[in-house]
C-alpha positions in Angstrom: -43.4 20.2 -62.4 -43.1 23.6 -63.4 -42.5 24.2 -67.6 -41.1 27.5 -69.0 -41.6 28.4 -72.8 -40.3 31.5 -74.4 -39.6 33.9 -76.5 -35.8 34.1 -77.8 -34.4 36.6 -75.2 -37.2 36.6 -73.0 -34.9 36.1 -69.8 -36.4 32.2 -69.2 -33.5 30.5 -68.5 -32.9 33.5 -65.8 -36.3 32.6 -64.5 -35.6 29.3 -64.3 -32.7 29.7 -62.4 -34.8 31.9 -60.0 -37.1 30.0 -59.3 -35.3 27.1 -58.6 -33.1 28.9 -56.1 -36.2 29.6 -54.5 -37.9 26.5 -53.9 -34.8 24.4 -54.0 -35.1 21.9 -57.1 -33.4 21.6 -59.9 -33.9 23.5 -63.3 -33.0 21.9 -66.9 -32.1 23.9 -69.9 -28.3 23.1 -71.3 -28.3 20.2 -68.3 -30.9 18.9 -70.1 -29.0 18.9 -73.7 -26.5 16.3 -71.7 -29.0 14.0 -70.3 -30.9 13.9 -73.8 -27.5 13.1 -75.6 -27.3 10.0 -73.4 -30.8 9.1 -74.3 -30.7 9.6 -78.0 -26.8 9.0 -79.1 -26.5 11.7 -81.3 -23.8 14.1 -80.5 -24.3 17.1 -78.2 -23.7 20.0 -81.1 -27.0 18.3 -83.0 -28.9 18.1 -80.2 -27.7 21.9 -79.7 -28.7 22.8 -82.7 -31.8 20.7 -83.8 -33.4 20.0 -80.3 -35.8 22.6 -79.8 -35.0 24.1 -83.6 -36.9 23.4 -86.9 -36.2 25.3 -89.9 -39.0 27.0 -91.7 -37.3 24.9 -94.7 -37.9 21.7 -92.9 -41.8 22.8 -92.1 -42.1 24.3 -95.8 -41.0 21.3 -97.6 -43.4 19.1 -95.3 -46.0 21.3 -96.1 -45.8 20.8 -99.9 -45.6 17.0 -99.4 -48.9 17.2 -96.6 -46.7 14.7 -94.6 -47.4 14.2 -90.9 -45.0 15.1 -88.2 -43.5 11.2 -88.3 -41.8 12.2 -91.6 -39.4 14.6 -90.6 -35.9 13.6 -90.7 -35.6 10.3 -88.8 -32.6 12.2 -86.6 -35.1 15.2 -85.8 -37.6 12.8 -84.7 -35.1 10.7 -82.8 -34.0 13.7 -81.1 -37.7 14.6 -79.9 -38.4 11.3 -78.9 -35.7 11.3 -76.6 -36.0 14.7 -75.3 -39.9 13.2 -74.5 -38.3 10.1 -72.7 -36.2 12.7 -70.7 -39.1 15.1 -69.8 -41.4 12.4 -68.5 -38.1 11.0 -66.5 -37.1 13.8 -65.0 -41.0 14.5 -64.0 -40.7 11.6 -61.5 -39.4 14.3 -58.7 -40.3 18.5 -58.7 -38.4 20.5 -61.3 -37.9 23.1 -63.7 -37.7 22.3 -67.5 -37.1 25.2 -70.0 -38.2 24.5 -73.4 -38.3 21.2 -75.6 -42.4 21.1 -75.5 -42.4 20.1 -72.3 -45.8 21.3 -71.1 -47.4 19.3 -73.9 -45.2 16.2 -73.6 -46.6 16.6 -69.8 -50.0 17.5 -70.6 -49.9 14.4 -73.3 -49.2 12.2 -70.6 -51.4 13.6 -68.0 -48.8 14.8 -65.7 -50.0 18.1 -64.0 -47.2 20.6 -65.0 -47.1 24.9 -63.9 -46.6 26.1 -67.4 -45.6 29.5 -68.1 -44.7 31.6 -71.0 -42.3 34.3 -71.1 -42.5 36.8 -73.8 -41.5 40.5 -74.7 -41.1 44.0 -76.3 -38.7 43.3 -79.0 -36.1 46.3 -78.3 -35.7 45.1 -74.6 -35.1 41.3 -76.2 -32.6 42.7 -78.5 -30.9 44.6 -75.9 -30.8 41.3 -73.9 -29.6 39.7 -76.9 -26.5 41.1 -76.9 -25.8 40.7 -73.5 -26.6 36.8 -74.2 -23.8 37.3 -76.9 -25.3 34.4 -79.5 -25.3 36.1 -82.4 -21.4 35.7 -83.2 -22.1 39.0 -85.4 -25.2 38.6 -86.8 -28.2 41.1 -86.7 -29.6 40.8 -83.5 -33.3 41.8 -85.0 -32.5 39.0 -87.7 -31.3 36.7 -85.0 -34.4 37.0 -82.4 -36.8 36.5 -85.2 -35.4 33.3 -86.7 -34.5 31.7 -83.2 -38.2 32.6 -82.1 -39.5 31.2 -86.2 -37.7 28.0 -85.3 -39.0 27.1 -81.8 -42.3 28.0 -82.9 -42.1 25.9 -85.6 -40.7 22.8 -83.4 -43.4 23.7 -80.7 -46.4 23.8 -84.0 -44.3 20.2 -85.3 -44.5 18.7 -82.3 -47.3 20.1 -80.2 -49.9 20.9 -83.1 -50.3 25.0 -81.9 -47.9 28.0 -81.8 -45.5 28.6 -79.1 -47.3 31.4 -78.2 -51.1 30.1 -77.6 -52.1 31.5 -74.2 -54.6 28.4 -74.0 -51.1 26.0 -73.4 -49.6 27.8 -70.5 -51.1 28.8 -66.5 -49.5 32.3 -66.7 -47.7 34.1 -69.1 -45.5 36.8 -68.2 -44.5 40.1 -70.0 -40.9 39.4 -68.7 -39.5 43.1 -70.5 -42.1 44.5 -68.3 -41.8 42.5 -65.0 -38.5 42.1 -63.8 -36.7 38.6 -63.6 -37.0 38.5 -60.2 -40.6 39.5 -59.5 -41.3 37.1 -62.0 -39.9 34.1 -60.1 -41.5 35.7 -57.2 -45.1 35.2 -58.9 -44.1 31.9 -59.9 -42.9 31.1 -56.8 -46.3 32.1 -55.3 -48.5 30.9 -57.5 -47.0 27.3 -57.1 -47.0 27.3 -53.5 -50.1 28.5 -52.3 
């Protein structure tokens, strides 16, 4: 099992794709969105949009209330719940999931995971950005930091720690300093030998 956090524009799903060229298993990022729409029954644009996204709203008002994670809106919870039943279901065979807290739903459950985190400068994210063409015209510098706010703060909801924490992951890699491809190649590596 091999888990891939990361930093909005941080070129993970590229890695992803990489590596699983290279060692021949399957990686899940939007696949994943389908399989967890079967799983849940909510509908594919709010699993899209809430499946790896809380609001700093969302983690604001909960914060005023000092209510624990299981009182988030039932559908946000529902929507974890089934992303976790996909995770630990697709972890019966070797594979490649790209965000959703994976490494801590696998860690929870004492499944030995690879976990890496991808990260970088901001001006090489941005420039990245707009080759990912999200935005539909909205600042890219806006854009980066509220997609990064709000899978930091479904990563903090969920897994109790930032995104970020270095502690979480095997390897994280500068991916705006080491190329895509060398990074699947240390990946690559790293899980085979």
């Amino acid at each position: 099992m091999i888990t891939i956090n990361r930093q909005y524009a941080a070129y993970g799903r590229t890695i992803a794709a990489k590596v699983s060229e290279r060692l021949g298993i399957p990686d899940y990022d939007k696949d994943f969105v389908k399989k967890t729409v079967a799983e849940s029954g909510y509908d594919l644009d709010a699993i899209t949009r809430d499946g790896e996204d809380i609001t700093s709203k969302n983690r604001f008002v909960n914060a005023i209330m000092n209510i624990a994670v299981g009182s988030y809106p039932d559908y946000v919870k529902k929507i974890y719940e089934a992303e976790k039943e996909v995770i630990l279901d697709l972890a019966k065979s070797p594979c490649i999931i790209v965000g959703r807290c994976a490494n801590h739903v696998l860690q929870e459950a004492g499944i030995p995971s690879f976990d890496v985190f991808c990260y970088g400068d901001l001006e090489k994210r941005k420039a990245h950005a707009a080759e990912l063409d999200e935005a539909q015209g909205k600042d890219i510098s806006k854009y980066i930091e509220q997609r990064d706010t709000y899978r930091n703060n479904f990563y903090k909801t969920f897994a109790g720690t930032d995104i970020d924490d270095c502690t979480r992951y095997t390897i994280c890699l500068d991916t705006c300093t080491i190329s895509p491809d060398v990074c699947a190649d240390i990946i690559v590596r790293l899980v085979t030998e």
